[in-house]
Structures are given as structure tokens and as C-alpha cells.
PDB file of N, CA, C and O in Angstrom, chain B, residues numbered from 101:
ATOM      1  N   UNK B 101      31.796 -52.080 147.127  1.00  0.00           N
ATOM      2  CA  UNK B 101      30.889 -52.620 148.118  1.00  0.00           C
ATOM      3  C   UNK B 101      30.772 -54.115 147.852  1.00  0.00           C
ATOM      4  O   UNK B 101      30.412 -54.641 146.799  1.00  0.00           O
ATOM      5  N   UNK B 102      31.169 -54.762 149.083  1.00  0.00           N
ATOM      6  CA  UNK B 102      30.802 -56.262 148.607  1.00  0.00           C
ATOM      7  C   UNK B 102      30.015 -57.046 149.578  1.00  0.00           C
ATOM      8  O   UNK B 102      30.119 -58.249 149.813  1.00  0.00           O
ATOM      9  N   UNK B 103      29.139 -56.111 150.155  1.00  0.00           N
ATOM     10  CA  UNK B 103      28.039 -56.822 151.422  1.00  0.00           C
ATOM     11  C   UNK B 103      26.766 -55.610 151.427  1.00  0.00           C
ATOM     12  O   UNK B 103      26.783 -54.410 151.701  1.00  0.00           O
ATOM     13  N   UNK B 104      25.885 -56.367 151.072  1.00  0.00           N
ATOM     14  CA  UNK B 104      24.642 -55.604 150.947  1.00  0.00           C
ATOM     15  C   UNK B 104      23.683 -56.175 152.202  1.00  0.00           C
ATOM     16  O   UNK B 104      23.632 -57.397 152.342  1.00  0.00           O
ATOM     17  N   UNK B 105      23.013 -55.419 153.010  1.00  0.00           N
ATOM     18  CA  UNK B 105      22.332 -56.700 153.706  1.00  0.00           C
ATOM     19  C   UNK B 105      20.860 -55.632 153.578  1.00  0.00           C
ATOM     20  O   UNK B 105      20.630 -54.688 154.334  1.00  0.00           O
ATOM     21  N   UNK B 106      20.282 -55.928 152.813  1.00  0.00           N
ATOM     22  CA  UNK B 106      19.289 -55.420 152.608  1.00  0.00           C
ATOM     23  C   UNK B 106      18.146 -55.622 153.743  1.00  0.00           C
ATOM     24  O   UNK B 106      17.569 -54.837 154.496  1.00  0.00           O
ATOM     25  N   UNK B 107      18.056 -57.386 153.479  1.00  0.00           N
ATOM     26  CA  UNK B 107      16.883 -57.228 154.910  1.00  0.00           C
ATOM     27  C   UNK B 107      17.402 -56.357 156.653  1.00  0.00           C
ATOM     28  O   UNK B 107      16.646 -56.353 157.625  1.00  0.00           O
ATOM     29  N   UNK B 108      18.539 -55.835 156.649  1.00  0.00           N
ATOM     30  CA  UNK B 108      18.877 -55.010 157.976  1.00  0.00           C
ATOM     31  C   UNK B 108      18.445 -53.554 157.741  1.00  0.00           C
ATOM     32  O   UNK B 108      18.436 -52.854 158.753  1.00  0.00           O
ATOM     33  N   UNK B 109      18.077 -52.958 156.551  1.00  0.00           N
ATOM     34  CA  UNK B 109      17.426 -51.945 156.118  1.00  0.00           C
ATOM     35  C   UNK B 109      16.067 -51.468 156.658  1.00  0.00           C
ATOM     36  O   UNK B 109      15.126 -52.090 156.165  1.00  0.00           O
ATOM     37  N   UNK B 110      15.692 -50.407 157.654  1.00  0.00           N
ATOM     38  CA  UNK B 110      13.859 -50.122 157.478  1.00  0.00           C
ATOM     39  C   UNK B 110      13.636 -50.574 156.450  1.00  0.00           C
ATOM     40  O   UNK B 110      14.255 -50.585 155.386  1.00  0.00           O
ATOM     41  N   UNK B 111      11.845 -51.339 157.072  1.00  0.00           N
ATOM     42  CA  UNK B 111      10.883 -51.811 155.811  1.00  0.00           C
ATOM     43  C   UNK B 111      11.282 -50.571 155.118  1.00  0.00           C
ATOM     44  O   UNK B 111      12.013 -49.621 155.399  1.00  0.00           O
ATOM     45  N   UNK B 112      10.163 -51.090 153.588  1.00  0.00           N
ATOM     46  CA  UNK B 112       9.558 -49.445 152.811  1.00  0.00           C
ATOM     47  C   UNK B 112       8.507 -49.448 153.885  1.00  0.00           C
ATOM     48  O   UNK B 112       8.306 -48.271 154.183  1.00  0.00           O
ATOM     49  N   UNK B 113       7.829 -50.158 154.522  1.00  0.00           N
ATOM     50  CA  UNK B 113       6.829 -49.068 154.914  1.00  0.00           C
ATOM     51  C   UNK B 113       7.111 -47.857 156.015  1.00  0.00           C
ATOM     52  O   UNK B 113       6.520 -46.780 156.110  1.00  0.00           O
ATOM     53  N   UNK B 114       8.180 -48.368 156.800  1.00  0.00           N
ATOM     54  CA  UNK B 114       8.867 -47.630 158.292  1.00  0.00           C
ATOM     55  C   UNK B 114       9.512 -46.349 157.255  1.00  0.00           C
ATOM     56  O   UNK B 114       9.185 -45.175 157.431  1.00  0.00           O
ATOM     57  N   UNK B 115      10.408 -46.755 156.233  1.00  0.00           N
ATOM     58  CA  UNK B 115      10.884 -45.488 155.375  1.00  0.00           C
ATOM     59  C   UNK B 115      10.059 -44.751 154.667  1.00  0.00           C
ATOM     60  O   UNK B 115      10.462 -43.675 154.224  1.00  0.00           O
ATOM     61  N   UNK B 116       9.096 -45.073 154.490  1.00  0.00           N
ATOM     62  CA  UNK B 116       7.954 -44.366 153.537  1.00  0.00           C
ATOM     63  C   UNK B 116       6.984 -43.419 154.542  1.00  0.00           C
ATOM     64  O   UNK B 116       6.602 -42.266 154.343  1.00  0.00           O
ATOM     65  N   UNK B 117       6.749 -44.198 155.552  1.00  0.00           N
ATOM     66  CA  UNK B 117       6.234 -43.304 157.641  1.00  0.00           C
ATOM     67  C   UNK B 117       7.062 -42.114 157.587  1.00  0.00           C
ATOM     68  O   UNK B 117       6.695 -40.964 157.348  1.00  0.00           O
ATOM     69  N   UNK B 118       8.274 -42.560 157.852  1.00  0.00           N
ATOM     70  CA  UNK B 118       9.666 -41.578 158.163  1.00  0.00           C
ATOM     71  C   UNK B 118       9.338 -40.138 157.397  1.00  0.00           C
ATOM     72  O   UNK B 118       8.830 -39.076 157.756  1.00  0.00           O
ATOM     73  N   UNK B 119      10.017 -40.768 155.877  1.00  0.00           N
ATOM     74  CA  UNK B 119       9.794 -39.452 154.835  1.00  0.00           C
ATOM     75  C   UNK B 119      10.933 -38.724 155.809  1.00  0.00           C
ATOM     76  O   UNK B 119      10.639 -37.533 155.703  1.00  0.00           O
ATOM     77  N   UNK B 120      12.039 -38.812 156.670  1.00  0.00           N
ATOM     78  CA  UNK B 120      13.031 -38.206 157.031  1.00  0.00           C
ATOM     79  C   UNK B 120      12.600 -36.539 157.818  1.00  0.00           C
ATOM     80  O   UNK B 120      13.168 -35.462 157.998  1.00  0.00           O
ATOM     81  N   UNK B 121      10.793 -37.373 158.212  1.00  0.00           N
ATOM     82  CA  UNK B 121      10.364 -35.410 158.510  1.00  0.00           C
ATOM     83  C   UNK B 121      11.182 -35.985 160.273  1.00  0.00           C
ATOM     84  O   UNK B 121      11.023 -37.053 160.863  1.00  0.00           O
ATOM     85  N   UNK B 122      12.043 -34.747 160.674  1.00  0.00           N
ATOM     86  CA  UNK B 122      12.693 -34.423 161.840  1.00  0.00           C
ATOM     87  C   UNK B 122      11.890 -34.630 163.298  1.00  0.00           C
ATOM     88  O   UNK B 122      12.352 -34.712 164.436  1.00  0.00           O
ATOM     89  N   UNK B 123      10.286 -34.692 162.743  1.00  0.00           N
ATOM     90  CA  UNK B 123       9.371 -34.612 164.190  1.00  0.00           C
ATOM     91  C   UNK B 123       9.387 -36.198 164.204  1.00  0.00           C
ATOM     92  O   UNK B 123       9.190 -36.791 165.264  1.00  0.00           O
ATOM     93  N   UNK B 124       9.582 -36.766 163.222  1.00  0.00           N
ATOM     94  CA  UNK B 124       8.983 -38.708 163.398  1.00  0.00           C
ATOM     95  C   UNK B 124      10.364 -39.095 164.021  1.00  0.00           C
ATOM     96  O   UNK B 124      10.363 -40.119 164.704  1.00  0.00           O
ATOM     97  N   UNK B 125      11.497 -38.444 163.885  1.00  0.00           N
ATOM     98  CA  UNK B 125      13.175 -39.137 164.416  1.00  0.00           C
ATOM     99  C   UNK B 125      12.909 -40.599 164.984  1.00  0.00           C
ATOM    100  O   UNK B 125      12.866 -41.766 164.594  1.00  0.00           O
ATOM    101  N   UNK B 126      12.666 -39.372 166.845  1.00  0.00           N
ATOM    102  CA  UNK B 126      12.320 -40.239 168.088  1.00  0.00           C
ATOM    103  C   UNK B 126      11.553 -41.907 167.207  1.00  0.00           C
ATOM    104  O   UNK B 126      12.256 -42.887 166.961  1.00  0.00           O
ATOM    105  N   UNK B 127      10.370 -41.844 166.954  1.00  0.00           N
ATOM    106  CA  UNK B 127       9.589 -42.833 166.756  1.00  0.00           C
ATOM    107  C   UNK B 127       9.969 -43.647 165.448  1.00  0.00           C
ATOM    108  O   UNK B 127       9.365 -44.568 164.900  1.00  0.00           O
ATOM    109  N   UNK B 128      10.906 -43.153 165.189  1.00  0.00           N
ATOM    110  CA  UNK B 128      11.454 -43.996 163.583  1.00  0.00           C
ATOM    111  C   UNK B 128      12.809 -44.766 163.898  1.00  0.00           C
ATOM    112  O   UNK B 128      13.516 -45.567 163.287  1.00  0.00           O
ATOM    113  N   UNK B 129      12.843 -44.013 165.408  1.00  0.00           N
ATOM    114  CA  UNK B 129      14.672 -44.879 165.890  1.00  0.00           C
ATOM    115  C   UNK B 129      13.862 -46.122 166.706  1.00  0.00           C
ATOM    116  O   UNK B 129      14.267 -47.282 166.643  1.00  0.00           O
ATOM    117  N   UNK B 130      13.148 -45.886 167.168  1.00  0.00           N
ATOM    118  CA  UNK B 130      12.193 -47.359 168.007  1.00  0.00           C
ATOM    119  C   UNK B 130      11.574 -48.155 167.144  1.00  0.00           C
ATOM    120  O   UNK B 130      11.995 -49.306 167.257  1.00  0.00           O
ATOM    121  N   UNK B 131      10.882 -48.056 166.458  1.00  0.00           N
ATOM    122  CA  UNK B 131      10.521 -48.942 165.360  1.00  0.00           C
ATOM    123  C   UNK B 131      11.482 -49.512 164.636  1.00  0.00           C
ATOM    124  O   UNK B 131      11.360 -50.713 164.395  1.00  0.00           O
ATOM    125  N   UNK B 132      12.477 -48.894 164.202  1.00  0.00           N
ATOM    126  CA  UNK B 132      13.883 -49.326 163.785  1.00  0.00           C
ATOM    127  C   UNK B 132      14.097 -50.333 164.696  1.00  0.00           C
ATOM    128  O   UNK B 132      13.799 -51.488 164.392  1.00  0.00           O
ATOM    129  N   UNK B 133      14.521 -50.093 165.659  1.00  0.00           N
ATOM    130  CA  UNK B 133      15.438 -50.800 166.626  1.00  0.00           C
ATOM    131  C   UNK B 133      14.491 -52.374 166.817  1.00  0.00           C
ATOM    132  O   UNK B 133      14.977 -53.504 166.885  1.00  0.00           O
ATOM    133  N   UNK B 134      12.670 -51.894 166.882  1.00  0.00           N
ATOM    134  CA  UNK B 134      12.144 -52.941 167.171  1.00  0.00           C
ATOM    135  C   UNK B 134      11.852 -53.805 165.759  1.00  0.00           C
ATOM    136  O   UNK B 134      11.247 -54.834 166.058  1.00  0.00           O
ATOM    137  N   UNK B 135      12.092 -53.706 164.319  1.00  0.00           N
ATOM    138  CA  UNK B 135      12.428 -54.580 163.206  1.00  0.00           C
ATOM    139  C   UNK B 135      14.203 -55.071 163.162  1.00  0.00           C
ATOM    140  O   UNK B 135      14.725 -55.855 162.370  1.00  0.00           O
ATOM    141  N   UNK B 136      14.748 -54.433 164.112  1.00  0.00           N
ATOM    142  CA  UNK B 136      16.249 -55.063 164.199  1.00  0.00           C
ATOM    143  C   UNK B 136      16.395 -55.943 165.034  1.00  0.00           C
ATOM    144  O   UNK B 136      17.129 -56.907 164.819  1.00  0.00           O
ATOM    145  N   UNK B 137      15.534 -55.736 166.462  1.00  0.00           N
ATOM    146  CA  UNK B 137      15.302 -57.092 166.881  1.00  0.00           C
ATOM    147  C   UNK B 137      14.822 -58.137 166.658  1.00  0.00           C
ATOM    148  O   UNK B 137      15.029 -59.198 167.246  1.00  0.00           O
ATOM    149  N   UNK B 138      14.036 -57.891 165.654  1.00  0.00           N
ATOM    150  CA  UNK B 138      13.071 -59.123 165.226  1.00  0.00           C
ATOM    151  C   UNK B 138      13.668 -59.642 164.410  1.00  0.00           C
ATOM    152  O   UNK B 138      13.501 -60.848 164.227  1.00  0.00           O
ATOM    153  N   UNK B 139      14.540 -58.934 163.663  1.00  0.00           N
ATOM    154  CA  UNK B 139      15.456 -59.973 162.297  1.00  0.00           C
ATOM    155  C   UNK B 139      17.124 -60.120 162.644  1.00  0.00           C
ATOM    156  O   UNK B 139      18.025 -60.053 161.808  1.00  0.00           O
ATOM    157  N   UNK B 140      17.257 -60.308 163.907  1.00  0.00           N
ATOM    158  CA  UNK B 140      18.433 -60.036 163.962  1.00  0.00           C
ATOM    159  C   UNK B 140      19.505 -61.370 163.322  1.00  0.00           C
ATOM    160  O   UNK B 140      20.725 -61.531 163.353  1.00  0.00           O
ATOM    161  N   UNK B 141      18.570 -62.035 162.856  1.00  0.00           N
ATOM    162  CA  UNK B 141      19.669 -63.183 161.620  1.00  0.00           C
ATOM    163  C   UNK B 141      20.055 -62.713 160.453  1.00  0.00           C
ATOM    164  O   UNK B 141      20.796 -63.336 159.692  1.00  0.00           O
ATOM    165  N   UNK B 142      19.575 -61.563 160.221  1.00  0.00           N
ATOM    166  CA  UNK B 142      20.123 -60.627 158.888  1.00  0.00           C
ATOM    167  C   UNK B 142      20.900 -60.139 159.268  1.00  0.00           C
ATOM    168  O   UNK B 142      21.776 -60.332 158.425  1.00  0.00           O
ATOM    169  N   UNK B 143      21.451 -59.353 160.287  1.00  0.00           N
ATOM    170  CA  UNK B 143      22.914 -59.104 161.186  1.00  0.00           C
ATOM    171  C   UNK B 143      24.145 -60.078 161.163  1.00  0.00           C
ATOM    172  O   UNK B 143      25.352 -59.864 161.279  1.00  0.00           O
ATOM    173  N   UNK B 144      23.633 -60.881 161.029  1.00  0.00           N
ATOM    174  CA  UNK B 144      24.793 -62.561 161.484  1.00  0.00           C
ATOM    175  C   UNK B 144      26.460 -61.894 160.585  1.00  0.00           C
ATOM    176  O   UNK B 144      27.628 -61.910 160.973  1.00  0.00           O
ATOM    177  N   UNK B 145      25.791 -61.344 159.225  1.00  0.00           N
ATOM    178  CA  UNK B 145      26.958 -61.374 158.284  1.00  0.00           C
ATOM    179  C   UNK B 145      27.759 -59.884 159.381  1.00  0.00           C
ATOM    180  O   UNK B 145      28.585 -59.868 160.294  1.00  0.00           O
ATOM    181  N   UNK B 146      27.306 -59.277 158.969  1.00  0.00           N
ATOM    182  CA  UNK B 146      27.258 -57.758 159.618  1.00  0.00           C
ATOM    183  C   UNK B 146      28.019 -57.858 160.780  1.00  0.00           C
ATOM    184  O   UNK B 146      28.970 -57.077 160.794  1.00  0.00           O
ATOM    185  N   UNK B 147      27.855 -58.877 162.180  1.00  0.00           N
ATOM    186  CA  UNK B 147      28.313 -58.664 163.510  1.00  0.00           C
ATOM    187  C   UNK B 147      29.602 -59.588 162.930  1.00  0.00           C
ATOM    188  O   UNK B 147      30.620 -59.273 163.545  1.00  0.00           O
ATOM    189  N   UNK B 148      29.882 -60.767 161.799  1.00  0.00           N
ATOM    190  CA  UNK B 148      31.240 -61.352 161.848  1.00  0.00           C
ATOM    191  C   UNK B 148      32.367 -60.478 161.555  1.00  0.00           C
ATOM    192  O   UNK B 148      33.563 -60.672 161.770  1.00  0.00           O
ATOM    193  N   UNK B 149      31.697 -59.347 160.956  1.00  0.00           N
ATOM    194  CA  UNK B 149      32.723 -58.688 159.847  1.00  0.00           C
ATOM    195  C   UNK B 149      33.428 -57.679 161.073  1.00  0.00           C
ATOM    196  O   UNK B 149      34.560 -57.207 161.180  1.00  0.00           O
ATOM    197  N   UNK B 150      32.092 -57.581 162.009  1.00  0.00           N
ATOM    198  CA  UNK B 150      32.584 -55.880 162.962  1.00  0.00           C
ATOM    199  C   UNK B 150      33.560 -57.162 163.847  1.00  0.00           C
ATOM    200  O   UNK B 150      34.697 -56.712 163.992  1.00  0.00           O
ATOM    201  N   UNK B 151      33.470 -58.198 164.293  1.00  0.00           N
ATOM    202  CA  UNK B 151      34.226 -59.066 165.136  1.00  0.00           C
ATOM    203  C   UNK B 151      35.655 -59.707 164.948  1.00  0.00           C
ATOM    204  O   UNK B 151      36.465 -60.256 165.695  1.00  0.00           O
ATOM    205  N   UNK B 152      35.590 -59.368 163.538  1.00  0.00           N
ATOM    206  CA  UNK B 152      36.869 -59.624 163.195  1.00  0.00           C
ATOM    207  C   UNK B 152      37.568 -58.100 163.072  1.00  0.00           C
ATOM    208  O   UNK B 152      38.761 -58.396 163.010  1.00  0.00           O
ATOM    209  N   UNK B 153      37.525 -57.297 163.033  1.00  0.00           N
ATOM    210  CA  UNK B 153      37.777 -56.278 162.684  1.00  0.00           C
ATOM    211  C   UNK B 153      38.654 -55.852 161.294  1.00  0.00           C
ATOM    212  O   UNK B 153      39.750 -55.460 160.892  1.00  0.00           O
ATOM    213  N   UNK B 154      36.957 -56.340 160.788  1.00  0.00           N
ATOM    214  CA  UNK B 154      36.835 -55.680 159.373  1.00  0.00           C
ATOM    215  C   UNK B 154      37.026 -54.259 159.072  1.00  0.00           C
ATOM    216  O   UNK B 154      36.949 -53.479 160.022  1.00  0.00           O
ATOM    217  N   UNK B 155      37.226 -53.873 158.086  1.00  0.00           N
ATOM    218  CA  UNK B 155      36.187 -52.408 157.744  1.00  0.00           C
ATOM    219  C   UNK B 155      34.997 -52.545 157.645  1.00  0.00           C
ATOM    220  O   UNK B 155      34.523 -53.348 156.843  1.00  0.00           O
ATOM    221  N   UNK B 156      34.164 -51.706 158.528  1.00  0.00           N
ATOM    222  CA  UNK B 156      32.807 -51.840 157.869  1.00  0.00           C
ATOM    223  C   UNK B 156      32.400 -50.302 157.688  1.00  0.00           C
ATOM    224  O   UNK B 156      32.562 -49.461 158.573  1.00  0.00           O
ATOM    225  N   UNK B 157      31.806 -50.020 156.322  1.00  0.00           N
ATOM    226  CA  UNK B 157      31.442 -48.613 156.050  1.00  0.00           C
ATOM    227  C   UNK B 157      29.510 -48.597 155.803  1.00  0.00           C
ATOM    228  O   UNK B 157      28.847 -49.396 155.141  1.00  0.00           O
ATOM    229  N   UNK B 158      29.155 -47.716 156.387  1.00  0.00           N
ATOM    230  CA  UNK B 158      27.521 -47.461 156.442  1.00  0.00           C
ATOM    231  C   UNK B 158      27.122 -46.618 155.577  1.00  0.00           C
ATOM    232  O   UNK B 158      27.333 -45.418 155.746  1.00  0.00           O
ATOM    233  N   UNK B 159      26.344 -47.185 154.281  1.00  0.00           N
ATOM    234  CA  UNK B 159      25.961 -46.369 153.239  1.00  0.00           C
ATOM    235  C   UNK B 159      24.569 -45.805 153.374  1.00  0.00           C
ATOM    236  O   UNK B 159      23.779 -46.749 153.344  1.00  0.00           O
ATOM    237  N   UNK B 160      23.922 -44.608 153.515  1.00  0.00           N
ATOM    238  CA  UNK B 160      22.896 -44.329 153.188  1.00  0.00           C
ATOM    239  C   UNK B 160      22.757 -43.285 152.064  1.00  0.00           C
ATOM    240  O   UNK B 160      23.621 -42.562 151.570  1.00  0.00           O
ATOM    241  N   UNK B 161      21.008 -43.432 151.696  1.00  0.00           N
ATOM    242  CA  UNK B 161      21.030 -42.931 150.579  1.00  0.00           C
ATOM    243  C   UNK B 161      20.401 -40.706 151.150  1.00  0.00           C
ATOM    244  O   UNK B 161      20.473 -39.695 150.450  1.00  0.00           O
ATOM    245  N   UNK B 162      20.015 -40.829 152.244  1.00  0.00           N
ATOM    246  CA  UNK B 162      19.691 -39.547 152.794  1.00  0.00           C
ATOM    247  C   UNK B 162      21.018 -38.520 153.029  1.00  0.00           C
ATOM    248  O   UNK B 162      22.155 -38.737 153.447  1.00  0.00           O
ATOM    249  N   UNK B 163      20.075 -36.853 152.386  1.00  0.00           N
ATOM    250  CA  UNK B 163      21.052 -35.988 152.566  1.00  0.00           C
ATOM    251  C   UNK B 163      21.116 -36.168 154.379  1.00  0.00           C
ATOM    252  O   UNK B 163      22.229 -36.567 154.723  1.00  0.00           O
ATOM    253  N   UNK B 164      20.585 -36.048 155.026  1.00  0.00           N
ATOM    254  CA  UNK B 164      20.364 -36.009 156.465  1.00  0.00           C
ATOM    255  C   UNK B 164      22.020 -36.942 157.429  1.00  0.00           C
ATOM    256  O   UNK B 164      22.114 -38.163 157.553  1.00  0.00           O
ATOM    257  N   UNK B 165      22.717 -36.258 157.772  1.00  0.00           N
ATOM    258  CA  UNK B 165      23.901 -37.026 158.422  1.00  0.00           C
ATOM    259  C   UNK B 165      23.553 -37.469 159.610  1.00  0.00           C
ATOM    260  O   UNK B 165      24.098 -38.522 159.939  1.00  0.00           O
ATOM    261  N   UNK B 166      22.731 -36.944 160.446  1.00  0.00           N
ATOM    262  CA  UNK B 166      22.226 -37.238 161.704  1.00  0.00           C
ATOM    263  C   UNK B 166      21.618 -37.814 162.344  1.00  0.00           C
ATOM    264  O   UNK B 166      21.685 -38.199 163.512  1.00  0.00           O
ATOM    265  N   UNK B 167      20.594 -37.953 161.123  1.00  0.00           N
ATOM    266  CA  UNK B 167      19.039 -38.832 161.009  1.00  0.00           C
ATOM    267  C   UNK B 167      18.924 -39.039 160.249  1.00  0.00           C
ATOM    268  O   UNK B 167      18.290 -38.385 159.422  1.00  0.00           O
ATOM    269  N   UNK B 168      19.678 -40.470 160.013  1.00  0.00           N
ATOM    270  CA  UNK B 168      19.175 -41.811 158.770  1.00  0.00           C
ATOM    271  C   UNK B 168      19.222 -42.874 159.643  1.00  0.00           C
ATOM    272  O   UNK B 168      19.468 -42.824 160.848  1.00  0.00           O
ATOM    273  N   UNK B 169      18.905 -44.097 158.787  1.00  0.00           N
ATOM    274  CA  UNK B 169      19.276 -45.556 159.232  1.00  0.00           C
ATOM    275  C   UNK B 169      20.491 -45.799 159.413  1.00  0.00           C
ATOM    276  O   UNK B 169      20.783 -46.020 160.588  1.00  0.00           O
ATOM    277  N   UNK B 170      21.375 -45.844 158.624  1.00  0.00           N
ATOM    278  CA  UNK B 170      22.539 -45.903 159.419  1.00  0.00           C
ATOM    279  C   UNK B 170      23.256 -45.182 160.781  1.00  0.00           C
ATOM    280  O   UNK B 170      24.111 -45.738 161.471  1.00  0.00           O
ATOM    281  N   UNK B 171      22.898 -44.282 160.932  1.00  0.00           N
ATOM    282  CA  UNK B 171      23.054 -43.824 162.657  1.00  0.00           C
ATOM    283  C   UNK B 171      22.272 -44.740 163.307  1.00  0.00           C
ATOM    284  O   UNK B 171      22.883 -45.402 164.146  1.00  0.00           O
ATOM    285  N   UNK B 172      21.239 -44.953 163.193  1.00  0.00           N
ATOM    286  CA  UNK B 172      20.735 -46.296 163.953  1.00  0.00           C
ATOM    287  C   UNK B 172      21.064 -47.381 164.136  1.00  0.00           C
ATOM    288  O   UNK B 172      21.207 -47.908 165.239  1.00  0.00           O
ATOM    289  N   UNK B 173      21.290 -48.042 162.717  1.00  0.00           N
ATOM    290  CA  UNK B 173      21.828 -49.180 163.095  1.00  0.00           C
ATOM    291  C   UNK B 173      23.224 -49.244 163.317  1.00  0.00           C
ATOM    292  O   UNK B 173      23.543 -50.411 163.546  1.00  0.00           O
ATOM    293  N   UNK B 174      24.225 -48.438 163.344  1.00  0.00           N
ATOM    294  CA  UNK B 174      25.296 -48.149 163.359  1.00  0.00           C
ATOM    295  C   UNK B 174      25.366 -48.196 165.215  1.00  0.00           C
ATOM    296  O   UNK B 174      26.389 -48.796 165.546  1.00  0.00           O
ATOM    297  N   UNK B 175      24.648 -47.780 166.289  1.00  0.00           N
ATOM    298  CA  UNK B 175      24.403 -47.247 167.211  1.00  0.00           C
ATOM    299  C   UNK B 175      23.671 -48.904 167.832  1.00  0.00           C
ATOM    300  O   UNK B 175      24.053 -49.365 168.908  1.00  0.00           O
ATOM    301  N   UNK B 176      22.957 -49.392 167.246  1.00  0.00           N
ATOM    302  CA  UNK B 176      22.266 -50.477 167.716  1.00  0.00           C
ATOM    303  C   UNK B 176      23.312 -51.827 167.991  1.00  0.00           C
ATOM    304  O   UNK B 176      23.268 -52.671 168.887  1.00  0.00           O
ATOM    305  N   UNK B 177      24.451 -51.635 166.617  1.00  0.00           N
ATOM    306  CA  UNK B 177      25.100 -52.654 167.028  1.00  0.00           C
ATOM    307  C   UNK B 177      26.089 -52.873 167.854  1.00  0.00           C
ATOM    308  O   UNK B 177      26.524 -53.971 168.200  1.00  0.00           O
ATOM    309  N   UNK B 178      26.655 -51.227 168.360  1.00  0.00           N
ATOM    310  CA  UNK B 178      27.649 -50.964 169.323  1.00  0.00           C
ATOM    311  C   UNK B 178      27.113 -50.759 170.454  1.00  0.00           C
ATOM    312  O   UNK B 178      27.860 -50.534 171.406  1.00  0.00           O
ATOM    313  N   UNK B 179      25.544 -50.785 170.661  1.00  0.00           N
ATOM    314  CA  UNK B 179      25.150 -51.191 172.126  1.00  0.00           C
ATOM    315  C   UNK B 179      25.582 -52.180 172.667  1.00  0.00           C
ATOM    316  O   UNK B 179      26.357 -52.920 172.062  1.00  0.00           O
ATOM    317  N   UNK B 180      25.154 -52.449 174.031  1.00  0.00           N
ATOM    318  CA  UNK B 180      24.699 -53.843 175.091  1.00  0.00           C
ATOM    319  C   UNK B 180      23.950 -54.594 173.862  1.00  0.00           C
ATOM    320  O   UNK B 180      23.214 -54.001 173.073  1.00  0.00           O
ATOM    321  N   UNK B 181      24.313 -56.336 173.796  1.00  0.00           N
ATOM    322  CA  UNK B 181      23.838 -56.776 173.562  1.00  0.00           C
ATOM    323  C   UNK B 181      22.295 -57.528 174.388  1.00  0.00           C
ATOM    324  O   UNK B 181      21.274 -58.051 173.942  1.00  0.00           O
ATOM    325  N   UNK B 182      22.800 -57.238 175.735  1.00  0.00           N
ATOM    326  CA  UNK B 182      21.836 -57.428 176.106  1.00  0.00           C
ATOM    327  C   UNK B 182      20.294 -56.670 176.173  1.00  0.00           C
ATOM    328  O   UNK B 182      19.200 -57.073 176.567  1.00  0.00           O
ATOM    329  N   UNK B 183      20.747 -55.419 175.611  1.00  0.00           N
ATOM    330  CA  UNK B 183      19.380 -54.480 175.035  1.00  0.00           C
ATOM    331  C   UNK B 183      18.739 -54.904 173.941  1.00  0.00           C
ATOM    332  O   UNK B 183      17.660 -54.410 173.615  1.00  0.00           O
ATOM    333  N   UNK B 184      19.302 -55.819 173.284  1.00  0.00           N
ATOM    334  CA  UNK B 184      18.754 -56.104 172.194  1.00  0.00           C
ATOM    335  C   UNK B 184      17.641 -57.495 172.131  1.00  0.00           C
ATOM    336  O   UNK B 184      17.090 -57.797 171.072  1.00  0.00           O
TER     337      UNK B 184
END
């Protein structure tokens, strides 16, 4: 691994809300999405790498394949930019 971007990570407090219970999903992918808009200069490294066509691999630390942060942000950055 040679790119960490930590601040693109849920706060602890949004991950600590979460606790990965299945009923918060919905409301943990919007809050997500709305701290990804707000920092989206912590992305900068992140969108050069997907633009060049880097590898980029999404590490999380949850058993959950479906519902973690990385499906989110994984999903956020292959939207419309103009949603963002």
C-alpha cells in the first residue's frame, strides 16, 4: 500500500453511529457522501490516480462486503460529478 488517504475515511464519530448495524446503511451512505463533499480536497490524490489509470484497490477493515465505506466511496467517485 502506498496511498493512505485517511481524511477520505468516515469520521470516528459517523463510524462509531454506524457500528455496521444493517438498519443505519441508508443513513450512513448520506452522511458519508455528505463528509465527502465537504472534503473533497482529500480526494485530489485519489481522483489523479483513478485518471490516469492507475490501480486503485479499496481497503476496508469490515467483515461486511456490501456495507462498508469503501462501497461508498468507491460508488461516490464513479458517479456524476456533478452530484457531488
Amino acid at each position: 500500500m502506498d496511498l493512505w488517504l485517511k481524511d477520505a475515511a468516515p469520521s470516528p464519530a459517523l463510524r462509531r453511529w454506524y457500528s455496521h448495524a444493517p438498519g443505519k446503511w441508508t443513513e450512513f451512505r448520506r452522511r458519508y457522501v455528505a463528509e465527502l463533499r465537504a472534503n473533497a480536497d482529500a480526494l485530489a490524490p485519489l481522483r489523479e490516480r483513478l485518471e490516469s489509470d492507475a490501480r486503485v484497490t479499496f481497503v476496508y477493515a469490515s467483515r461486511e462486503t456490501q456495507r462498508n465505506s469503501a462501497v461508498v466511496l468507491k460508488a461516490f467517485l464513479e458517479g456524476p460529478r456533478t452530484a457531488r
